[in-house]
Structure formats: C-alpha cells, structure tokens
MMTF fields as JSON, N, C-alpha, C and O atoms, coordinates in Angstrom:
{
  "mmtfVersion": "1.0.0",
  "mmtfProducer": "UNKNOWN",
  "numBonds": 431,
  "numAtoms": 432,
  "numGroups": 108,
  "numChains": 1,
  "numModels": 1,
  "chainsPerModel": [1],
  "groupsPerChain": [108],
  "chainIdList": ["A"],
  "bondAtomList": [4, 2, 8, 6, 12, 10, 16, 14, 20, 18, 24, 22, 28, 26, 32, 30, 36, 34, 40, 38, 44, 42, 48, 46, 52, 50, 56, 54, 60, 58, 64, 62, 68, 66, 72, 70, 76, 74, 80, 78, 84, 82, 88, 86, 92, 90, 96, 94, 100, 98, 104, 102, 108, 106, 112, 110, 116, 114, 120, 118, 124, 122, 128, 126, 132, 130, 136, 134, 140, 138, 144, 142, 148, 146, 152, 150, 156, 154, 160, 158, 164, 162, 168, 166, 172, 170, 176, 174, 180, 178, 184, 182, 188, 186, 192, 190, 196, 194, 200, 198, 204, 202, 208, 206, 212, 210, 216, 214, 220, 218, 224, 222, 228, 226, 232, 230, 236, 234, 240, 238, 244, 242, 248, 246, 252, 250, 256, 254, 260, 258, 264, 262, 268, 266, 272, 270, 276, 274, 280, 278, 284, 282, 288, 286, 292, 290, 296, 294, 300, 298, 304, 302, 308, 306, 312, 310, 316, 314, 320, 318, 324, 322, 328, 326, 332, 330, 336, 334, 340, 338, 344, 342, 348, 346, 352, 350, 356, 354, 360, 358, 364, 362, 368, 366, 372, 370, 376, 374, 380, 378, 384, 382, 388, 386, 392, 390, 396, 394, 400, 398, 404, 402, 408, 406, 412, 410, 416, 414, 420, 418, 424, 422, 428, 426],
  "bondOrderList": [1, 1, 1, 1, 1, 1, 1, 1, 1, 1, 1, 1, 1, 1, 1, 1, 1, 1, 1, 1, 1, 1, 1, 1, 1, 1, 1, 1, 1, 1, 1, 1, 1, 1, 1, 1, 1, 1, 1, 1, 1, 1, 1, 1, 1, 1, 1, 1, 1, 1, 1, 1, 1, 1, 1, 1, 1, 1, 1, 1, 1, 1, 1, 1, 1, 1, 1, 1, 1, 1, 1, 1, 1, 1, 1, 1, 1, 1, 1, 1, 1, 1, 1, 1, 1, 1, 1, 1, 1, 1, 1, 1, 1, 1, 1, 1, 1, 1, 1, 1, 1, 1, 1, 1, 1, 1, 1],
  "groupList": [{"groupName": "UNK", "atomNameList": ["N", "CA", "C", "O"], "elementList": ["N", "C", "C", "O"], "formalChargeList": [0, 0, 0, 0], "bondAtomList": [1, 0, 2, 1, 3, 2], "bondOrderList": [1, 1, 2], "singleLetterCode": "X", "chemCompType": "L-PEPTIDE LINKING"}],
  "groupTypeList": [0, 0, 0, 0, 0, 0, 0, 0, 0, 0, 0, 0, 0, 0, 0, 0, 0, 0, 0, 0, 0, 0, 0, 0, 0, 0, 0, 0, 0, 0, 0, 0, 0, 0, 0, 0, 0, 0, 0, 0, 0, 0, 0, 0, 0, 0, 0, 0, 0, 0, 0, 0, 0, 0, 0, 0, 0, 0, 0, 0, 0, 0, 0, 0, 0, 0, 0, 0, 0, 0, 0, 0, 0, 0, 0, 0, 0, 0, 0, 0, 0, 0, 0, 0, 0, 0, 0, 0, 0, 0, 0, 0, 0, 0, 0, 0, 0, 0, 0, 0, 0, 0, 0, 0, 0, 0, 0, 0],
  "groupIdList": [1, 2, 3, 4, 5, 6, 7, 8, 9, 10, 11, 12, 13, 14, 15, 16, 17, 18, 19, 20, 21, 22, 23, 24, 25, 26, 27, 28, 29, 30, 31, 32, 33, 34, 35, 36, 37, 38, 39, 40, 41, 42, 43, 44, 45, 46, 47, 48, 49, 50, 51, 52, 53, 54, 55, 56, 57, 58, 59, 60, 61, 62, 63, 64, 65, 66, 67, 68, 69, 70, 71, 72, 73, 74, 75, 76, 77, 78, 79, 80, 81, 82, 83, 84, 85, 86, 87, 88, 89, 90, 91, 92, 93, 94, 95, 96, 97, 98, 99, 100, 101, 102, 103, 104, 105, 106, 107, 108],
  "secStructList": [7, 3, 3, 3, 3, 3, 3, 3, 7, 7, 4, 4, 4, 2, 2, 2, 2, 6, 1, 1, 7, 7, 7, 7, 1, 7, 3, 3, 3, 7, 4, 4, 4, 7, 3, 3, 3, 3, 3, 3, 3, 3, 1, 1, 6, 2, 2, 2, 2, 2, 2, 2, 2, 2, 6, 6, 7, 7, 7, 7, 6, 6, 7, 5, 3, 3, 7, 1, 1, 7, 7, 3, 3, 3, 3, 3, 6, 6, 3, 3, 3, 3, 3, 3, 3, 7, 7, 7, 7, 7, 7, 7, 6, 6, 7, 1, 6, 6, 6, 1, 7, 7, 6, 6, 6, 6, 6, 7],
  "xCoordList": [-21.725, -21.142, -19.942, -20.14, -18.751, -17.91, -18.15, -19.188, -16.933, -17.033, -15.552, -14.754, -15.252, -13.917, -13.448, -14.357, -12.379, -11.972, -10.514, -9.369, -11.285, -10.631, -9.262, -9.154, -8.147, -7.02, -6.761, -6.723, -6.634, -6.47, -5.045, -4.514, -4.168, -3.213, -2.698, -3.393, -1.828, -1.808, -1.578, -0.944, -2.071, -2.413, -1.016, -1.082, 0.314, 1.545, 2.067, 3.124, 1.577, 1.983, 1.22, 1.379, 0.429, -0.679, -0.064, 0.073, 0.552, 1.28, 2.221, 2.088, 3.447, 4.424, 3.711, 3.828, 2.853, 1.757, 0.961, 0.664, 0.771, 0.393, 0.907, 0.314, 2.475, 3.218, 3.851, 4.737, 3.877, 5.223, 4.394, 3.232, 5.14, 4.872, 4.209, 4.343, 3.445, 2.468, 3.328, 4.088, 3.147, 4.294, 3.119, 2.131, 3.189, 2.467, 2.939, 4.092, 1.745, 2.281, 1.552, 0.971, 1.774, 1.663, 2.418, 3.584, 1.649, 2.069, 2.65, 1.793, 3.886, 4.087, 3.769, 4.146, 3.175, 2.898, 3.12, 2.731, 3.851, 4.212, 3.206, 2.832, 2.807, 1.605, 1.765, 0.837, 3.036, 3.331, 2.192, 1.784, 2.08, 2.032, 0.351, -0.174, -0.305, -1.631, -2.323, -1.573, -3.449, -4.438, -5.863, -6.765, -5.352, -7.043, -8.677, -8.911, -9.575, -10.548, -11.811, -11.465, -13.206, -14.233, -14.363, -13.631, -15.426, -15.495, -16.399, -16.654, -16.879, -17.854, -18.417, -17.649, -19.66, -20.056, -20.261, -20.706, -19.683, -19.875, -19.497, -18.846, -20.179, -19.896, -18.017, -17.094, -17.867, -16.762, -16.183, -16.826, -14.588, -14.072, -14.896, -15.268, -15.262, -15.588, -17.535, -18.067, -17.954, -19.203, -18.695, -18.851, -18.266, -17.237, -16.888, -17.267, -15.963, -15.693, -17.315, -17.175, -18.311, -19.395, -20.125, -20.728, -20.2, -20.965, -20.343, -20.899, -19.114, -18.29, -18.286, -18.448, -18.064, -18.783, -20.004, -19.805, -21.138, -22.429, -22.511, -22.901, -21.949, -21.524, -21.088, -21.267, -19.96, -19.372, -18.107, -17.391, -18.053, -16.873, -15.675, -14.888, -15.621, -15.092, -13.533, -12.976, -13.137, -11.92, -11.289, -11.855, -9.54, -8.385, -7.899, -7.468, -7.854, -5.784, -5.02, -4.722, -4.918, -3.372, -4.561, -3.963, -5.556, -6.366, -6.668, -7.145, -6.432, -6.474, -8.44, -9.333, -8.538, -9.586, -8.459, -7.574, -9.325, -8.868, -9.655, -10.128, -9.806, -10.834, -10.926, -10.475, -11.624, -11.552, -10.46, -10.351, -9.95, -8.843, -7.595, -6.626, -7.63, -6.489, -5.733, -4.579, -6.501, -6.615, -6.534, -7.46, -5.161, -5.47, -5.541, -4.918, -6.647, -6.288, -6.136, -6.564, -5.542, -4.882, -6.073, -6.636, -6.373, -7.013, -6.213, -5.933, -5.896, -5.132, -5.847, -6.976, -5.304, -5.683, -6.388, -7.388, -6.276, -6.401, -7.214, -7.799, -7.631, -8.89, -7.95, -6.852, -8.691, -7.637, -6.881, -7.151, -5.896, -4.776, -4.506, -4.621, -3.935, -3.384, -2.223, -1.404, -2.303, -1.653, -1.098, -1.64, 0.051, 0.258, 1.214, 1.872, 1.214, 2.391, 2.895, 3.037, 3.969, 5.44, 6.516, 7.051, 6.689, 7.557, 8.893, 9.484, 9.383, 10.847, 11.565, 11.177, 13.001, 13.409, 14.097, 14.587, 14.261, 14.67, 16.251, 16.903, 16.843, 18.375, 19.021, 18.663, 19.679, 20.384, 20.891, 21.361, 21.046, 21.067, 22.936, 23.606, 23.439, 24.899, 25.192, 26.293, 24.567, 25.316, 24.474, 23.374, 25.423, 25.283, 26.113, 26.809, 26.137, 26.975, 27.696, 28.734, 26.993, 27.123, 28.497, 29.525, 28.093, 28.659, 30.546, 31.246, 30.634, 32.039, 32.944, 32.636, 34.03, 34.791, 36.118, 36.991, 35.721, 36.61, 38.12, 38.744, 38.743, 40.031, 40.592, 41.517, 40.861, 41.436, 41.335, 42.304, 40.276, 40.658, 40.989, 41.517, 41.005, 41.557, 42.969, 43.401, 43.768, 45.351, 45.676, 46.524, 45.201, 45.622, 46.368, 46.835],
  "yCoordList": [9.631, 8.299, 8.324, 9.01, 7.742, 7.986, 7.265, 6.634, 6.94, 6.01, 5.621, 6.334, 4.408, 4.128, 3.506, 2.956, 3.486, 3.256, 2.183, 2.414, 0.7, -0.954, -0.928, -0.952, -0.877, -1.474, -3.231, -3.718, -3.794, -5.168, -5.742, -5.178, -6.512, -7.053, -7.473, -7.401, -7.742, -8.579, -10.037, -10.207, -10.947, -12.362, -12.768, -13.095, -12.781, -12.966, -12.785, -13.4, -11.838, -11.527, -11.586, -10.908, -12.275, -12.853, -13.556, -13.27, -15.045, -15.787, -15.316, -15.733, -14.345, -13.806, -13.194, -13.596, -12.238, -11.334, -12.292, -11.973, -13.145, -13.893, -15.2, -15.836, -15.019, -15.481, -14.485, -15.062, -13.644, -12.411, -12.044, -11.638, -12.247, -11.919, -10.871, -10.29, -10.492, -9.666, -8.023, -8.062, -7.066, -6.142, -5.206, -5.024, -4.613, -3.258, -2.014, -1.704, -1.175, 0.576, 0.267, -0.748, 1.916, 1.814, 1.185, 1.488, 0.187, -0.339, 0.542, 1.184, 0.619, 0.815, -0.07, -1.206, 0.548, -0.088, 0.511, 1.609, -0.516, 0.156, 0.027, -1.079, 1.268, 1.891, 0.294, -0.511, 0.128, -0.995, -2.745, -3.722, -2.575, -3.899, -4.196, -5.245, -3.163, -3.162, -2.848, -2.2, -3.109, -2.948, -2.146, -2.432, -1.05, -0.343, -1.238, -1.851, -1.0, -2.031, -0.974, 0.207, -1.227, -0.719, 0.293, 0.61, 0.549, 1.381, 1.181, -0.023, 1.627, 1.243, 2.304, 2.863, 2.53, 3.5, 2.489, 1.358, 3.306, 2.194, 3.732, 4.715, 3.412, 4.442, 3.729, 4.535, 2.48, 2.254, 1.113, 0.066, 1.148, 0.026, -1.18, -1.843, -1.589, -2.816, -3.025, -3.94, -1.965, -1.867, -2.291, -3.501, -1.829, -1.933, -3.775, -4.566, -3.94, -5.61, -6.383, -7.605, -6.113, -7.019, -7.011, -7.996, -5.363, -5.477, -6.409, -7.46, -6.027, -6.844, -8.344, -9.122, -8.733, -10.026, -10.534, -10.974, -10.641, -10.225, -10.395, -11.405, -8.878, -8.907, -9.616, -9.493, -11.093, -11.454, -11.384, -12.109, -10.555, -9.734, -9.47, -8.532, -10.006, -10.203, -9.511, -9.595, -8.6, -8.488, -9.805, -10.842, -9.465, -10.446, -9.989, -8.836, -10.754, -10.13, -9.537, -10.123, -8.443, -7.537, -6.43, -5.466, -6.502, -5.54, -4.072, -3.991, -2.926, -1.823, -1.076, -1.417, -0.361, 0.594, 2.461, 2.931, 2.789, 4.045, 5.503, 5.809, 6.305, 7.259, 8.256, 7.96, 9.397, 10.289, 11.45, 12.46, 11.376, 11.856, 11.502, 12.259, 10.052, 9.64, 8.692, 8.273, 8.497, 7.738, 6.322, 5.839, 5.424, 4.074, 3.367, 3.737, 1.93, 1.0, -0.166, -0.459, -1.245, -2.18, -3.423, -3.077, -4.625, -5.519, -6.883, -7.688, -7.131, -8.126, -9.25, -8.987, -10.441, -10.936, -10.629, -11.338, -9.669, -9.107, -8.341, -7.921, -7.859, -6.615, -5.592, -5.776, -4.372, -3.12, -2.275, -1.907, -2.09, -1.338, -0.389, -0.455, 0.869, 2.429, 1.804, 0.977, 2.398, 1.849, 3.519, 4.551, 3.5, 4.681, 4.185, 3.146, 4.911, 4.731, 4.956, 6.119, 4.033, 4.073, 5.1, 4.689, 6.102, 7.071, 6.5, 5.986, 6.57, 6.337, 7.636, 8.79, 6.912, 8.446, 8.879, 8.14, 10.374, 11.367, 11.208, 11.244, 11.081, 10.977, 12.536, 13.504, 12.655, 13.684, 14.772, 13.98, 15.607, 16.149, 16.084, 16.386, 15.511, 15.455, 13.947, 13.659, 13.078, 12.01, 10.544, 10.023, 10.301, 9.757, 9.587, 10.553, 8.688, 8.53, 9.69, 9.49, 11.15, 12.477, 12.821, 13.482, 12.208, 13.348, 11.979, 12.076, 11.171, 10.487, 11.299, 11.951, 11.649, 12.555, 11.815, 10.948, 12.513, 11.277, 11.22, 12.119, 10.179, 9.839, 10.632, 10.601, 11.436, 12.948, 14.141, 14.854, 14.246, 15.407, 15.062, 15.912, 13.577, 12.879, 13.036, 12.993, 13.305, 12.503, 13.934, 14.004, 15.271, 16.446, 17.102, 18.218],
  "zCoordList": [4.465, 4.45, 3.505, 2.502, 3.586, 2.357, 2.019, 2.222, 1.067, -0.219, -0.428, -1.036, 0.139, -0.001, -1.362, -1.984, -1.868, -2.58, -2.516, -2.129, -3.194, -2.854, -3.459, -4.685, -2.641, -3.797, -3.34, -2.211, -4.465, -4.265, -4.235, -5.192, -3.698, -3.274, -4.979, -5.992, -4.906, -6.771, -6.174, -5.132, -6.818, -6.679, -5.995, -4.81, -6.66, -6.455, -5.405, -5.265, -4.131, -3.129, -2.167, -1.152, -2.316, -1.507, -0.628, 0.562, -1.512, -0.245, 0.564, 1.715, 0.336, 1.331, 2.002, 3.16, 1.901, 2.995, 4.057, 5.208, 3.613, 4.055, 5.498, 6.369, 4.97, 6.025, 6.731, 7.362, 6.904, 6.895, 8.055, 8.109, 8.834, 11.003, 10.739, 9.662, 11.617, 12.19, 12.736, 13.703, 12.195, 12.676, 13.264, 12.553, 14.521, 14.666, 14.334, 14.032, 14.429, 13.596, 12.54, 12.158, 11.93, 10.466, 9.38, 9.125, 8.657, 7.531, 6.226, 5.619, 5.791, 4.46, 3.351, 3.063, 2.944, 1.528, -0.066, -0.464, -0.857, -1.879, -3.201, -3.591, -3.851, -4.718, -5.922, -5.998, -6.706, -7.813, -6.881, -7.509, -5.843, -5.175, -5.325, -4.953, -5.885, -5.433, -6.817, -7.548, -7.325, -8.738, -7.878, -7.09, -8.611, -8.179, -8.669, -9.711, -7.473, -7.482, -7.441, -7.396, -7.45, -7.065, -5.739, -4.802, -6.099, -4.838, -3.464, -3.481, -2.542, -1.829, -0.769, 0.014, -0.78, 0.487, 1.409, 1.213, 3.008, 4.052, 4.835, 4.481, 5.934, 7.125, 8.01, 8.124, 8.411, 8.391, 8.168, 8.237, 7.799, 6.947, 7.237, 6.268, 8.543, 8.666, 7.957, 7.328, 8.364, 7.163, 5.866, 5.703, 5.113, 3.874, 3.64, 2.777, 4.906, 4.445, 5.035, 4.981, 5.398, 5.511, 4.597, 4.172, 3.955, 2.514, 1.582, 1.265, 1.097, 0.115, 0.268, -0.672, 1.672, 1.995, 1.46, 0.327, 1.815, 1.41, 0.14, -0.446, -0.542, -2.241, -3.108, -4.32, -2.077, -3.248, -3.778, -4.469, -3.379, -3.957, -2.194, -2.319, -1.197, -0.185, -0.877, -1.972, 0.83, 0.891, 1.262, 1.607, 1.073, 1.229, 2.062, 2.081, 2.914, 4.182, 2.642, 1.601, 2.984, 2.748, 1.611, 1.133, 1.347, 0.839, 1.379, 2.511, 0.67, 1.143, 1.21, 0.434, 2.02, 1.664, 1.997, 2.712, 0.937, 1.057, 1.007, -0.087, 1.966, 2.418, 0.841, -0.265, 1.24, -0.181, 0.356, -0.339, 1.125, 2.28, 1.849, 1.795, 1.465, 1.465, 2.621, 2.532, 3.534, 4.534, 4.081, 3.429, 4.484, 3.985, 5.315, 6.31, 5.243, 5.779, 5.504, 4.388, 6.267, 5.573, 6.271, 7.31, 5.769, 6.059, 6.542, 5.654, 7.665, 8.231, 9.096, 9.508, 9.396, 10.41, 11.165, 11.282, 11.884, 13.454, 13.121, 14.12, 12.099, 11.474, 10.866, 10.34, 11.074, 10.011, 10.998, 12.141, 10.24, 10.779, 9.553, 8.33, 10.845, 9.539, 8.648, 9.049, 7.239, 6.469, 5.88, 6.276, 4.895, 4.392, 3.074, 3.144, 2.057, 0.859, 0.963, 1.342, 0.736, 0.754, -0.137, -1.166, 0.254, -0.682, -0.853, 0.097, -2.008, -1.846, -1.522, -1.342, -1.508, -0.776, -1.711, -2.564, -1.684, -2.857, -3.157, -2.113, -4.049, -4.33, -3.922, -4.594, -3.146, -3.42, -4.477, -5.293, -4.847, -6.076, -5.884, -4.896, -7.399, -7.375, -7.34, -7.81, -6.958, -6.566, -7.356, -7.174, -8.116, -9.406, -10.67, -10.986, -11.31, -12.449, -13.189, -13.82, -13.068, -13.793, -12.266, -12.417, -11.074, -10.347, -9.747, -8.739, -10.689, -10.768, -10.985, -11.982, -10.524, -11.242, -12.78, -12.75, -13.625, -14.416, -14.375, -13.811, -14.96, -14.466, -14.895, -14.084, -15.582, -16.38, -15.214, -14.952, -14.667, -13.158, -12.393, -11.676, -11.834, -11.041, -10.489, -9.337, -12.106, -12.204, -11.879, -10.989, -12.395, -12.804, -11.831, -12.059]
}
C-alpha cells in the first residue's frame, strides 16, 4: 500500500485556484505555493481523500498527494488529475549583468 505524502495549498491561494478555469493535462505546480502536510497510507488517491475525510482532516481543491515515486496528483473539482513541479528554466550561461559589455569596449 503506499503512503502518500499531503502538500497543502497555502491559505492565500486558495481563492484564485479556486476561480481559475478548469485547464486539462498536466498541472504545473510551483514547490513555494504549497506547505508540506502529513502523510497517509491508502491504496489510491481517492482512498486517501475518504480517509482524510472521515479523519477530519479533509483534502481542499488545489491539494496535492504525492507517491514515494514522486508521482504528484492534484485534487480538483472534477477529482484528481497528474500534476508535476514546476522547474524554472535554466539561464543561459553568459547572459546577465556580468555579460553587458561596458561602455569602454564599446567605444574602442
């Protein structure tokens, strides 16, 4: 049975998640947006949100479960959908304040 592991929405972004249209696919989600929570054995997510139900302790629309894999899903309206973290993307190496050329090689 695993044992998923709850990340919780942060209170603050509850309401925009909350209005913000329905998109299909995988969800990005960014790691800052979420507070690590308890854990739970459940054979699957939806085992998981009936226990926590039950418990007390109930998931939210926009609440994550996450496998020991690394597998996220996201808790929506419509039930769960694949979710994944959001990487930012890597800066180029060179291009940046260091890589301005200054007005002295410029003129030369």
């Amino acid at each position: 049975m695993p044992t998923y592991r709850i990340h919780r929405l942060k209170d603050h972004l509850r309401q925009s998640f909350r209005y913000a249209p329905h998109t299909t696919g995988r969800a990005a989600v960014k790691v800052r947006d979420y507070e690590p929570a308890a854990s739970i054995d459940a054979v699957t997510p939806y085992a998981a949100f009936f226990a926590l139900r039950e418990g007390g302790s109930a998931l939210e629309v926009g609440d994550l479960l996450e496998t020991p894999e690394g597998a996220l899903t996201i808790f929506k309206f419509v039930g769960f959908e694949d979710a994944e973290w959001a990487v930012p993307a890597a800066k180029p190496e060179g291009v940046g304040v260091d890589a301005v050329p200054s007005p002295a090689s410029v003129s030369a």
